[in-house]
Jmol script that loads the backbone (N, CA, C; Angstrom):
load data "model"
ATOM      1  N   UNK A   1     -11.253 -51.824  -4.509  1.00  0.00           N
ATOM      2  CA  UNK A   1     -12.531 -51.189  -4.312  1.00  0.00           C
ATOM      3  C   UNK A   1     -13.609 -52.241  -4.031  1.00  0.00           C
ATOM      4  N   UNK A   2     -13.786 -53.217  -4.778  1.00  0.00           N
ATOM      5  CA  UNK A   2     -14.626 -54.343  -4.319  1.00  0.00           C
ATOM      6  C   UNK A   2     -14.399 -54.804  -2.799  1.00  0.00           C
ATOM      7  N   UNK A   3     -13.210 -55.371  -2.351  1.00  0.00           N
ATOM      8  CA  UNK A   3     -13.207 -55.489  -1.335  1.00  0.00           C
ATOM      9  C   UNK A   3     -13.456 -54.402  -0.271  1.00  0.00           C
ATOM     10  N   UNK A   4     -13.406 -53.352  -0.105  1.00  0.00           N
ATOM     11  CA  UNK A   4     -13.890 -52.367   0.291  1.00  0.00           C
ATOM     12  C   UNK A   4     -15.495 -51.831   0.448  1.00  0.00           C
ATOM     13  N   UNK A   5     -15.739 -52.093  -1.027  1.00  0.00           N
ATOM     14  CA  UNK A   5     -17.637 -52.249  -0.581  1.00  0.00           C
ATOM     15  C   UNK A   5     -17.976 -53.635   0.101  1.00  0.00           C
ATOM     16  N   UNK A   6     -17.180 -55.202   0.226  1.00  0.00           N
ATOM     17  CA  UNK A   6     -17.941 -55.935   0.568  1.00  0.00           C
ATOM     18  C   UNK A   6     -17.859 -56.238   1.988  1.00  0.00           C
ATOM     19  N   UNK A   7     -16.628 -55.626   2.445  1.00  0.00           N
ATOM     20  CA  UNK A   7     -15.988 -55.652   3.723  1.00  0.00           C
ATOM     21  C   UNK A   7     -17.217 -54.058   4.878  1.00  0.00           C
ATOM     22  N   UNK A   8     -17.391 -52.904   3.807  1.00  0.00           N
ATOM     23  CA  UNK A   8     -17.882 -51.603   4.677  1.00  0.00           C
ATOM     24  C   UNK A   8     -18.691 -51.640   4.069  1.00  0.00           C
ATOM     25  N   UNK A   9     -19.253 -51.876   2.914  1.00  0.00           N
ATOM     26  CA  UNK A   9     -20.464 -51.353   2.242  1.00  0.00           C
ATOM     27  C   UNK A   9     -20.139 -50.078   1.820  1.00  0.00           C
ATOM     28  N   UNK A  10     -20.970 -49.340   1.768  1.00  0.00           N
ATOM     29  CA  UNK A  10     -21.412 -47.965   0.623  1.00  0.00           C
ATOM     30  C   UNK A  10     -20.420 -46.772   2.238  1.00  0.00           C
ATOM     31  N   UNK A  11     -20.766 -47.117   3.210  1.00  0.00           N
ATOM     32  CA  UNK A  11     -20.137 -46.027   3.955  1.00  0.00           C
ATOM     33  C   UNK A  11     -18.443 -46.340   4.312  1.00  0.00           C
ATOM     34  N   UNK A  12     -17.797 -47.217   3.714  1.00  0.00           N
ATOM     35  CA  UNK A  12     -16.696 -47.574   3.936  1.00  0.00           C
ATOM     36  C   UNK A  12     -16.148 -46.470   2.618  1.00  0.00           C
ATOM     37  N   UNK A  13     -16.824 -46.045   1.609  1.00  0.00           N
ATOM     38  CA  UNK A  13     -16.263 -45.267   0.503  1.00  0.00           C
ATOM     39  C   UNK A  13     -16.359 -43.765   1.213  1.00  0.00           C
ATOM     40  N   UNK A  14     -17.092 -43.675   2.284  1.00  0.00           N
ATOM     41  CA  UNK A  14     -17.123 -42.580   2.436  1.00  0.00           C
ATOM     42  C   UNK A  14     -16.827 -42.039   3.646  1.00  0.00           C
ATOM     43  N   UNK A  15     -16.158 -43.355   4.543  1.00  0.00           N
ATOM     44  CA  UNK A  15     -14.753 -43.291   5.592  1.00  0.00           C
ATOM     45  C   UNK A  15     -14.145 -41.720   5.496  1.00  0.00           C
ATOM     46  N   UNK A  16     -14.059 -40.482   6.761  1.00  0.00           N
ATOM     47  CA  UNK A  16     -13.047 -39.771   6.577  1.00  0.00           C
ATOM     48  C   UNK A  16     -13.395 -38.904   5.529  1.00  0.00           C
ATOM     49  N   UNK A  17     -14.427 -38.615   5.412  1.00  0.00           N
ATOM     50  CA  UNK A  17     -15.318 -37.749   3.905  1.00  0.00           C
ATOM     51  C   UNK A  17     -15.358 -36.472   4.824  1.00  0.00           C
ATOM     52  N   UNK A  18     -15.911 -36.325   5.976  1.00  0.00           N
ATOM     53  CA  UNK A  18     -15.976 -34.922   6.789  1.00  0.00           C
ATOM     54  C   UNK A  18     -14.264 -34.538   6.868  1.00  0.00           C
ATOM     55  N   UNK A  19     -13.719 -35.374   7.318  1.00  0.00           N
ATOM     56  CA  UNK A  19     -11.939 -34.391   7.955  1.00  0.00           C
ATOM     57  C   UNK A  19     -11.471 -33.933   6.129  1.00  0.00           C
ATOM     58  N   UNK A  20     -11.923 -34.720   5.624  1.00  0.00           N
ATOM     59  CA  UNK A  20     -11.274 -34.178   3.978  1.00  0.00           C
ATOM     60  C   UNK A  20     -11.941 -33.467   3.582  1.00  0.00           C
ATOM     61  N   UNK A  21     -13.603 -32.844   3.885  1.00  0.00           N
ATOM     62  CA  UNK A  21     -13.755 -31.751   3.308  1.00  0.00           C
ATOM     63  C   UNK A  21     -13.534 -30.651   3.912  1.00  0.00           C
ATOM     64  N   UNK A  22     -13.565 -30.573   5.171  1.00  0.00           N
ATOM     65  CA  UNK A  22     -13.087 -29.919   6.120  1.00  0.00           C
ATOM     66  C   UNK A  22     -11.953 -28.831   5.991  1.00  0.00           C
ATOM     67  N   UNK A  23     -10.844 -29.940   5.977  1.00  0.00           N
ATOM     68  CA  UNK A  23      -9.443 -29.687   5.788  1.00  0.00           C
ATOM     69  C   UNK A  23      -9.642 -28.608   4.204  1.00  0.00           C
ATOM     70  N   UNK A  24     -10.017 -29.457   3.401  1.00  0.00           N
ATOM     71  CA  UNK A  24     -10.422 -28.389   1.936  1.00  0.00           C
ATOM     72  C   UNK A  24     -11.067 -27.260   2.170  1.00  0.00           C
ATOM     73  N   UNK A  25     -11.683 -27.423   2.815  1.00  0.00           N
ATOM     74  CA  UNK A  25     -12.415 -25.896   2.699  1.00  0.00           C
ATOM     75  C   UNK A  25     -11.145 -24.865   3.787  1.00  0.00           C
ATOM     76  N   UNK A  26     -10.987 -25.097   4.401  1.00  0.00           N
ATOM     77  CA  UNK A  26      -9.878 -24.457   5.310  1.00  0.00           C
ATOM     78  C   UNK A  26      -8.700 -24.091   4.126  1.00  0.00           C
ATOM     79  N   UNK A  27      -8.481 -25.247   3.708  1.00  0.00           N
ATOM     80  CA  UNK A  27      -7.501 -24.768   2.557  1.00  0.00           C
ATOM     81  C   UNK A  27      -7.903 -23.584   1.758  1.00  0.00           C
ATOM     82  N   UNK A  28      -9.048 -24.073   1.107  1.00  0.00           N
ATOM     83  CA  UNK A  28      -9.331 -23.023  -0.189  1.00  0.00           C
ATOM     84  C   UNK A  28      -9.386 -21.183   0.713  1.00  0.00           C
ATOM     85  N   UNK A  29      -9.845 -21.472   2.029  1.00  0.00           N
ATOM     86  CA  UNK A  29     -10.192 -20.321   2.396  1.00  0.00           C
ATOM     87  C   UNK A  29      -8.639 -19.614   2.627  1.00  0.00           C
ATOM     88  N   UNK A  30      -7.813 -20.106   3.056  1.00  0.00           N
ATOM     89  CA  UNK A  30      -6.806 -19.457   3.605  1.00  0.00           C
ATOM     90  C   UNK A  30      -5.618 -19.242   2.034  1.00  0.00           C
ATOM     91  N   UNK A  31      -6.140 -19.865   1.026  1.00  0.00           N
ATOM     92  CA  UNK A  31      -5.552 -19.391  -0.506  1.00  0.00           C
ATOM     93  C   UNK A  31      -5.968 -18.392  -0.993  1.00  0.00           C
ATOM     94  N   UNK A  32      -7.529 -17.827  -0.806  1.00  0.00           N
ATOM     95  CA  UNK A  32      -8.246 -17.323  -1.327  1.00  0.00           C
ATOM     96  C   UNK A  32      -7.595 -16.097  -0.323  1.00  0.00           C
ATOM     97  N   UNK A  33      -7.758 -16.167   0.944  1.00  0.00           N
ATOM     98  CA  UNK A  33      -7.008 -15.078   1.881  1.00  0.00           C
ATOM     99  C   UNK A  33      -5.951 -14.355   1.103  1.00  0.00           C
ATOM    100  N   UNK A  34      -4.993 -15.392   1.227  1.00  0.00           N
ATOM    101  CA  UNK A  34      -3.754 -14.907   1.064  1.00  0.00           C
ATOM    102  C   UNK A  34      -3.560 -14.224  -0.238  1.00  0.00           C
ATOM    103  N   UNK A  35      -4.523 -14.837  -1.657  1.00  0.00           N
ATOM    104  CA  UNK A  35      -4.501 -14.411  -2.652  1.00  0.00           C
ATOM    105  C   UNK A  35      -4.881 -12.913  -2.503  1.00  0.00           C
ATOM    106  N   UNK A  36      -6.327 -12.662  -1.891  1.00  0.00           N
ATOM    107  CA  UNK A  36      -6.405 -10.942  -1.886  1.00  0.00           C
ATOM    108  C   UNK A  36      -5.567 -10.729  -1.147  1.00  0.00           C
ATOM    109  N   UNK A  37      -4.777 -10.561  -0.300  1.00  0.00           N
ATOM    110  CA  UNK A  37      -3.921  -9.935   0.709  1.00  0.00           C
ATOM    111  C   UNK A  37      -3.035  -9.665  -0.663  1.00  0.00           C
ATOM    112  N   UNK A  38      -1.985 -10.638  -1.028  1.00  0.00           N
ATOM    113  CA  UNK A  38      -1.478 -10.334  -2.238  1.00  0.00           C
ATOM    114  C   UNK A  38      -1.893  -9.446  -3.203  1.00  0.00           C
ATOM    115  N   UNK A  39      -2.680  -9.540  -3.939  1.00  0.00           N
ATOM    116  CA  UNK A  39      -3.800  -8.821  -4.516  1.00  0.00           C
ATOM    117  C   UNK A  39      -3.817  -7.058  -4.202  1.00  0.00           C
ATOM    118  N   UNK A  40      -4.199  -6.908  -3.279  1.00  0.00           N
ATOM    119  CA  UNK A  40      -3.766  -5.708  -2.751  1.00  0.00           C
ATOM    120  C   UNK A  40      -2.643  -4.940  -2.260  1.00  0.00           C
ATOM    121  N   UNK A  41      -1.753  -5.775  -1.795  1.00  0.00           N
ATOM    122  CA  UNK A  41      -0.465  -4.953  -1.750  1.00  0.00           C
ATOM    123  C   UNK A  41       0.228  -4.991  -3.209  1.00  0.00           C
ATOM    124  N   UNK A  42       0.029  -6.064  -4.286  1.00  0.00           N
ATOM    125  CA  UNK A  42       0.576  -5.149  -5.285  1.00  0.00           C
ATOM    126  C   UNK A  42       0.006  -3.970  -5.978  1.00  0.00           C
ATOM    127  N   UNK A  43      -1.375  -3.833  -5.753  1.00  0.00           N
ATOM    128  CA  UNK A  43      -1.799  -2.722  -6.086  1.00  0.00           C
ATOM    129  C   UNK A  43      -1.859  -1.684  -5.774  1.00  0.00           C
ATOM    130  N   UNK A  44      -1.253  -1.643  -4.024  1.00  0.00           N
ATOM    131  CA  UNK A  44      -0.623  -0.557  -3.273  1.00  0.00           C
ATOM    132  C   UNK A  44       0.574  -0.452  -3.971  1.00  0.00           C
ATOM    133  N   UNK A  45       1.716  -1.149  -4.169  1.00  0.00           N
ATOM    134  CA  UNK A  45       2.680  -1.132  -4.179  1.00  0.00           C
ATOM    135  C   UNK A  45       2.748  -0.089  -5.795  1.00  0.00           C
ATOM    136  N   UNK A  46       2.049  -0.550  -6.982  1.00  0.00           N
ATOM    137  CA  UNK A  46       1.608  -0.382  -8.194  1.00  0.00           C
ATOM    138  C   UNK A  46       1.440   1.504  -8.487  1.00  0.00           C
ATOM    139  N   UNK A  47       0.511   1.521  -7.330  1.00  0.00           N
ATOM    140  CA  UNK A  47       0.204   3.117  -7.049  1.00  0.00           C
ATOM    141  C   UNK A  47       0.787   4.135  -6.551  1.00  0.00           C
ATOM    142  N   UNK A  48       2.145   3.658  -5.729  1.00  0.00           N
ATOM    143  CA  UNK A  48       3.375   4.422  -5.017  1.00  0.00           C
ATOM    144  C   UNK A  48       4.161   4.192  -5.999  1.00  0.00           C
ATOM    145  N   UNK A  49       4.375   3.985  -6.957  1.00  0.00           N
ATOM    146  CA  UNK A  49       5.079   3.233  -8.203  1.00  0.00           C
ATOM    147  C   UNK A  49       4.566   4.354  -9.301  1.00  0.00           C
ATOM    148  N   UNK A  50       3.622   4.111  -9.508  1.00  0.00           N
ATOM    149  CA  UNK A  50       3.465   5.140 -10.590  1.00  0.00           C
ATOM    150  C   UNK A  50       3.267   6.498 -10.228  1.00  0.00           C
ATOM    151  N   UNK A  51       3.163   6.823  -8.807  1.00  0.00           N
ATOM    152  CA  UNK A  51       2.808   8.208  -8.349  1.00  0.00           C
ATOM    153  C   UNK A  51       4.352   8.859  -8.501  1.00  0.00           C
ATOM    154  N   UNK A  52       5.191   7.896  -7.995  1.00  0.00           N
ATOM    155  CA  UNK A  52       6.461   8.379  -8.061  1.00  0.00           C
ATOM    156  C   UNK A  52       7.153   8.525  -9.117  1.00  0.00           C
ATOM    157  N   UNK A  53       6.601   7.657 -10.490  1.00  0.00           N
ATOM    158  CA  UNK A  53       7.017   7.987 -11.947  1.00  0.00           C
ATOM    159  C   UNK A  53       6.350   9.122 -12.560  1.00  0.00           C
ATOM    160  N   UNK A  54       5.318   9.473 -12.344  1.00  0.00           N
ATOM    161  CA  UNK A  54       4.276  10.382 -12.392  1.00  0.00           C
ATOM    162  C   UNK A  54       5.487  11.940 -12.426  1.00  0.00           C
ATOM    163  N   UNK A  55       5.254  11.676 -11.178  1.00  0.00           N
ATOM    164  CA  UNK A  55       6.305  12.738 -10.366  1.00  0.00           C
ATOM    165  C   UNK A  55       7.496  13.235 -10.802  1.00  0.00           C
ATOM    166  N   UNK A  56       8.244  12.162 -11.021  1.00  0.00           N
ATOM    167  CA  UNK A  56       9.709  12.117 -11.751  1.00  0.00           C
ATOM    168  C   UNK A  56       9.754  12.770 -13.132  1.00  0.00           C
ATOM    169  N   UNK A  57       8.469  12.244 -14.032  1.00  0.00           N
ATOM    170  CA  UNK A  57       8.916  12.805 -15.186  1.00  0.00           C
ATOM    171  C   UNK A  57       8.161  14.064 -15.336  1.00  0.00           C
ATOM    172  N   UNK A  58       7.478  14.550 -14.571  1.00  0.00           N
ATOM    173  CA  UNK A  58       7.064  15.897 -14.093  1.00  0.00           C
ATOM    174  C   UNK A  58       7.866  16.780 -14.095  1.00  0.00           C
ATOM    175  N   UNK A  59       8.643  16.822 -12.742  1.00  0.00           N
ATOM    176  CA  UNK A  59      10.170  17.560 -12.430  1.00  0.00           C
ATOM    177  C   UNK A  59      11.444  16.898 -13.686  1.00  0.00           C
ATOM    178  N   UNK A  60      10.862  16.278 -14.367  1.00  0.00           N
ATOM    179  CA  UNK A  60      12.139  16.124 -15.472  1.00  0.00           C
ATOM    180  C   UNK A  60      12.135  17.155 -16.694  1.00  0.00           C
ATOM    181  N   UNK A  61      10.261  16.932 -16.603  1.00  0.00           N
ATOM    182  CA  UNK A  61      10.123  17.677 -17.864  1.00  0.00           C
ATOM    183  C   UNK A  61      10.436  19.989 -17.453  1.00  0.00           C
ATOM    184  N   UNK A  62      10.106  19.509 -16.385  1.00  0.00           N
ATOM    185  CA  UNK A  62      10.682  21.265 -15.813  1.00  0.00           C
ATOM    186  C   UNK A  62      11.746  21.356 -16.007  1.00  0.00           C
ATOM    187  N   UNK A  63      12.746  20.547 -16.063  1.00  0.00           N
ATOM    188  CA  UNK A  63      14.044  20.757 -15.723  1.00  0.00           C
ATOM    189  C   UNK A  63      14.574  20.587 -17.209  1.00  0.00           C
ATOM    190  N   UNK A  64      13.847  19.842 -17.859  1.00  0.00           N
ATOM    191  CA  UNK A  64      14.676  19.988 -19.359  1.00  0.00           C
ATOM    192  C   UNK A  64      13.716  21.274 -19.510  1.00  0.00           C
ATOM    193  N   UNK A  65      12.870  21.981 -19.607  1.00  0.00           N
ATOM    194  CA  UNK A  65      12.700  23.272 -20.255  1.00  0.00           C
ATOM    195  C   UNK A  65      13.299  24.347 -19.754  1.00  0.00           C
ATOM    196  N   UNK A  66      14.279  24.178 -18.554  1.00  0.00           N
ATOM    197  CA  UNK A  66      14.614  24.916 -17.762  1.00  0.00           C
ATOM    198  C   UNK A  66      16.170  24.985 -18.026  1.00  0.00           C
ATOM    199  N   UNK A  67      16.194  23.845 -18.404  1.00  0.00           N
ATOM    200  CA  UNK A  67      17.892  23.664 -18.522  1.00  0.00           C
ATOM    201  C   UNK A  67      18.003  23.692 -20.357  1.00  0.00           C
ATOM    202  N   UNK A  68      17.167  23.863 -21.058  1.00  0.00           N
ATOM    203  CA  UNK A  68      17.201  24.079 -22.389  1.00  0.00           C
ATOM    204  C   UNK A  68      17.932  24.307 -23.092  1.00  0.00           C
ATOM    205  N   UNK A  69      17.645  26.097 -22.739  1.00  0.00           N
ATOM    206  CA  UNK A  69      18.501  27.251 -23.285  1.00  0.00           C
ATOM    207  C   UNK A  69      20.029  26.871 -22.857  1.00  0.00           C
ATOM    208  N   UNK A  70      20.163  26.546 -21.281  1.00  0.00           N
ATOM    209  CA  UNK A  70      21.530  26.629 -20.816  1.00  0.00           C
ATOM    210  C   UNK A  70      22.675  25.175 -21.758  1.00  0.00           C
ATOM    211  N   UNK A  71      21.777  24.289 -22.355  1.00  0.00           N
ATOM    212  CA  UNK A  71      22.261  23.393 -22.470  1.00  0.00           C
ATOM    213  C   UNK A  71      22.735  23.937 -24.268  1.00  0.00           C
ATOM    214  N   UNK A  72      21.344  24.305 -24.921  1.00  0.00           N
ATOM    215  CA  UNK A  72      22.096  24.919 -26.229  1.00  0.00           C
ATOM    216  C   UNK A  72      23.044  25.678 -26.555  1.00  0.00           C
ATOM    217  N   UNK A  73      22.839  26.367 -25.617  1.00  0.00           N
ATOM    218  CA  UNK A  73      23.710  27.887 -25.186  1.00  0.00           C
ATOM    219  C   UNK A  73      25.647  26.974 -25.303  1.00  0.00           C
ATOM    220  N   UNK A  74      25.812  25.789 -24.597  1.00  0.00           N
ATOM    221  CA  UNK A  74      26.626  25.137 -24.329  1.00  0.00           C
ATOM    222  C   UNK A  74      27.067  25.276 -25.601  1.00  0.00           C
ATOM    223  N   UNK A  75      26.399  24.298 -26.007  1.00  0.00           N
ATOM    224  CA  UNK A  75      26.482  23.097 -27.535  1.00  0.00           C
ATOM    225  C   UNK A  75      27.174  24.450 -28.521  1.00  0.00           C
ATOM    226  N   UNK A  76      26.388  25.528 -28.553  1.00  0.00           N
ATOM    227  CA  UNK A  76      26.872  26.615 -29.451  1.00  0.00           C
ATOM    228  C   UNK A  76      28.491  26.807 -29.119  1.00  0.00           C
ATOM    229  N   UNK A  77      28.947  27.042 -27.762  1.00  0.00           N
ATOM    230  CA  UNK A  77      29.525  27.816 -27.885  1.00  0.00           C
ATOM    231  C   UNK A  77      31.037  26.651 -27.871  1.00  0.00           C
ATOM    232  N   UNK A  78      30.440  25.475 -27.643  1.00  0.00           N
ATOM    233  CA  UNK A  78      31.712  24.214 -28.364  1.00  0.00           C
ATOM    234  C   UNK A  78      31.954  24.143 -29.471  1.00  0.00           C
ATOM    235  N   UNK A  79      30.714  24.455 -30.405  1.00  0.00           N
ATOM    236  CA  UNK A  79      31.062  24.117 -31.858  1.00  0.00           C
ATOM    237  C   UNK A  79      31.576  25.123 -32.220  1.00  0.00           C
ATOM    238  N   UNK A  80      31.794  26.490 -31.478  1.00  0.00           N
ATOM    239  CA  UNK A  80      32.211  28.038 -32.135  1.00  0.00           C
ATOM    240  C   UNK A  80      33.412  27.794 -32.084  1.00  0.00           C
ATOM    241  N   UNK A  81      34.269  26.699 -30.944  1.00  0.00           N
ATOM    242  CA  UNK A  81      35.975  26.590 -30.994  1.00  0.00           C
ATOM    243  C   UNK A  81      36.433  26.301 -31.977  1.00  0.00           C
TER     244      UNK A  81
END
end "model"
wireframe off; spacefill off
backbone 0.3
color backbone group
């Protein structure tokens, strides 16, 4: 570092200071992108997910009150053998 300030002075530390912030900010932007892009499709994904569990135990719960009787009705008439 000494040789560096005595060789450039004060702007030799700051050699290549524009392409590196540059490059950073390009970076952060295209993380930050990709992060909401991410971001949102799992929360799409999240919502077709639970709409469809939603759903499922909906038509489950019809179907066990529906299939109830037929299922006791069973059970009775095994244990009557």
């Amino acid at each position: 570092m000494l040789t560096i300030a005595q060789d450039h002075g004060i702007q030799g530390f700051l050699h290549g200071l524009a392409p590196r912030l540059l490059r950073r900010a390009l970076m952060a932007a295209i993380s930050w992108t990709v992060y909401e892009q991410v971001n949102i499709s799992i929360a799409t994904i999240y919502d077709r997910v639970s709409w469809f569990l939603s759903t499922a135990n909906r038509l489950f719960a019809v179907l066990q009150l529906k299939l109830q009787p037929i299922i006791i009705g069973f059970i009775y008439t095994l244990a009557a053998r």
